[in-house]
C-alpha positions as CSV (number, residue, x, y, z in Angstrom):
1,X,0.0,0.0,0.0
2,X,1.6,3.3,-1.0
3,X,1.3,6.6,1.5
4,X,0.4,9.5,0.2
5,X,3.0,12.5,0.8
6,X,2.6,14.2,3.2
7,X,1.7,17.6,3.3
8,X,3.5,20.4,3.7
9,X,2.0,21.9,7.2
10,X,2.7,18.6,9.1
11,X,6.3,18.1,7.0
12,X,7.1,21.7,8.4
13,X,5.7,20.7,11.6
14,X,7.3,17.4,12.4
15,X,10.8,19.5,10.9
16,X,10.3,22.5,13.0
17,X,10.1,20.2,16.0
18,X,12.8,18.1,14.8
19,X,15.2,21.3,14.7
20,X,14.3,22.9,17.7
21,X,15.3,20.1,19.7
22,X,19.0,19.6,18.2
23,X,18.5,23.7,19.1
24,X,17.9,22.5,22.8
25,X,20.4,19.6,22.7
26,X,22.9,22.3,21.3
27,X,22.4,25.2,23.4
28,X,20.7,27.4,21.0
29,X,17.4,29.5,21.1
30,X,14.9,28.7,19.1
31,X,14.7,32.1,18.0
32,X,18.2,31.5,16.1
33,X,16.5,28.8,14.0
34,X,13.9,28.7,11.0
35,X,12.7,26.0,9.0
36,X,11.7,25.9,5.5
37,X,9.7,23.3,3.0
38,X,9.6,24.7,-0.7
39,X,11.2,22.5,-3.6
40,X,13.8,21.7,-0.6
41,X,13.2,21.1,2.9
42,X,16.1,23.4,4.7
43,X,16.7,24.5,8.5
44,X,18.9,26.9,9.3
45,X,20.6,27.7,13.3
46,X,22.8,30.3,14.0
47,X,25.6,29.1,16.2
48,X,26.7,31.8,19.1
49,X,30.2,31.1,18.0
50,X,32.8,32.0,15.6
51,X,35.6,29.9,13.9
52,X,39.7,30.5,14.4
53,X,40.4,30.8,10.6
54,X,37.2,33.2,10.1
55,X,37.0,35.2,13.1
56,X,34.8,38.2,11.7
57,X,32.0,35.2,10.5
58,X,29.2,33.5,11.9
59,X,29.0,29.8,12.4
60,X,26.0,28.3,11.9
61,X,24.3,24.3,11.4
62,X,22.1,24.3,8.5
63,X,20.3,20.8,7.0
64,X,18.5,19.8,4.1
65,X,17.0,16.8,2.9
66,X,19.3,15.9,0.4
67,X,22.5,16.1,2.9
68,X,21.6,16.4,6.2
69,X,23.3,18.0,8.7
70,X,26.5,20.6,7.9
71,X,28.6,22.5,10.2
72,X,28.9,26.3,8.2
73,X,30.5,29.7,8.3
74,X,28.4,32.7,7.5
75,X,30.3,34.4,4.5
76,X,28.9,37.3,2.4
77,X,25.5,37.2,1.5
78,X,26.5,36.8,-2.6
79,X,28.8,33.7,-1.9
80,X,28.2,30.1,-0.5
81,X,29.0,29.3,3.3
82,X,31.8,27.9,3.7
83,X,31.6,24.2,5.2
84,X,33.8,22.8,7.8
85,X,31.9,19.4,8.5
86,X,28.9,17.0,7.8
87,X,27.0,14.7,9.8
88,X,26.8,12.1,7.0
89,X,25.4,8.9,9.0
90,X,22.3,9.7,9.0
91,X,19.5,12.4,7.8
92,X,17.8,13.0,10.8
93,X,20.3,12.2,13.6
94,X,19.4,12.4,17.2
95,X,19.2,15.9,18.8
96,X,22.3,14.5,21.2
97,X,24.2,12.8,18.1
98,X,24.1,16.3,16.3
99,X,25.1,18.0,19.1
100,X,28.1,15.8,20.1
101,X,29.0,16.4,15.9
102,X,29.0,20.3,16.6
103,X,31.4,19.6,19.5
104,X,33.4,17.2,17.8
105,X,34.0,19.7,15.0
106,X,34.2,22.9,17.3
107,X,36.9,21.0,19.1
108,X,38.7,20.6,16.1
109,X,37.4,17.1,14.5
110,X,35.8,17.3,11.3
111,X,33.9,14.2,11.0
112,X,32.7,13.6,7.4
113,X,34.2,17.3,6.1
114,X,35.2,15.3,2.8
115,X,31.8,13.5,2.5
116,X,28.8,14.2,0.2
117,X,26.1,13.8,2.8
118,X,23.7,11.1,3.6
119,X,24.0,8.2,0.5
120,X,20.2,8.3,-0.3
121,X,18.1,11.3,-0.2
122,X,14.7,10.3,1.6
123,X,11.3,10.9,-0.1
124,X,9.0,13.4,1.6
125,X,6.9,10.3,3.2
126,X,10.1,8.4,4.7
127,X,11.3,12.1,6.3
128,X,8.0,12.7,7.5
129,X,8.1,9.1,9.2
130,X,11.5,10.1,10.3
131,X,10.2,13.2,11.7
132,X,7.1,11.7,13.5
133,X,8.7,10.9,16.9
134,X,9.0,15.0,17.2
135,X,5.3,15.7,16.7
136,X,3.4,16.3,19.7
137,X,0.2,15.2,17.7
138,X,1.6,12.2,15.9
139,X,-1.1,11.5,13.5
């Protein structure tokens, strides 16, 4: 039996959950975060920290769902962030596994930095199911 996809209220629901706990787990507000669905599901968290080699930049987490998780620093507005590390074991990692990545790479370990992300990219229906547990409402 096939699922329908899932619409985009409850996929921005169950992500906006989703990324306000690896907020909590990481020590950020959830006023540094936003979520988006359009052609790409995205989340964004600024990161109250800045990186040696960039000191004058931002660091924030980003993710979408084509590679996940990605450990960033803010650079111009016209040019692409630049990344120090992914998360690439899983698309939706636990809150506590993302945040022991952000430590991991803050502390100078940059776990997966060379990799592409996760190897498949999950249809809308298997990252809502991923997402589920975060939903207050599950159904």
């Amino acid at each position: 039996m096939e699922h329908p996809e899932p619409d985009t209220r409850t996929l921005e629901r169950g992500l906006g959950e989703y990324v306000r706990a690896v907020a909590a787990a990481v020590g950020v507000p959830a006023e540094s975060t936003t979520v988006e669905i359009s052609d790409t599901a995205t989340a964004y968290l600024g990161l109250p920290r800045r990186w040696l080699d960039r000191p004058d930049h931002d660091v924030m987490l980003v993710w979408s769902e084509r590679r996940g998780w990605s450990l960033a620093v803010e650079t111009d507005p016209a040019d692409d962030p630049v990344v120090i590390a992914r998360h690439a074991d899983d698309l939706v990692p636990s809150p506590s596994a993302v945040a022991q990545f952000v430590a991991d790479a803050v502390a100078g370990h940059h776990p997966g930095q060379d990799s592409p992300g996760p190897a498949t990219a999950a249809t809308r229906t298997s990252l809502a199911e991923k997402l589920r547990p975060y939903l207050h409402d599950p159904r």
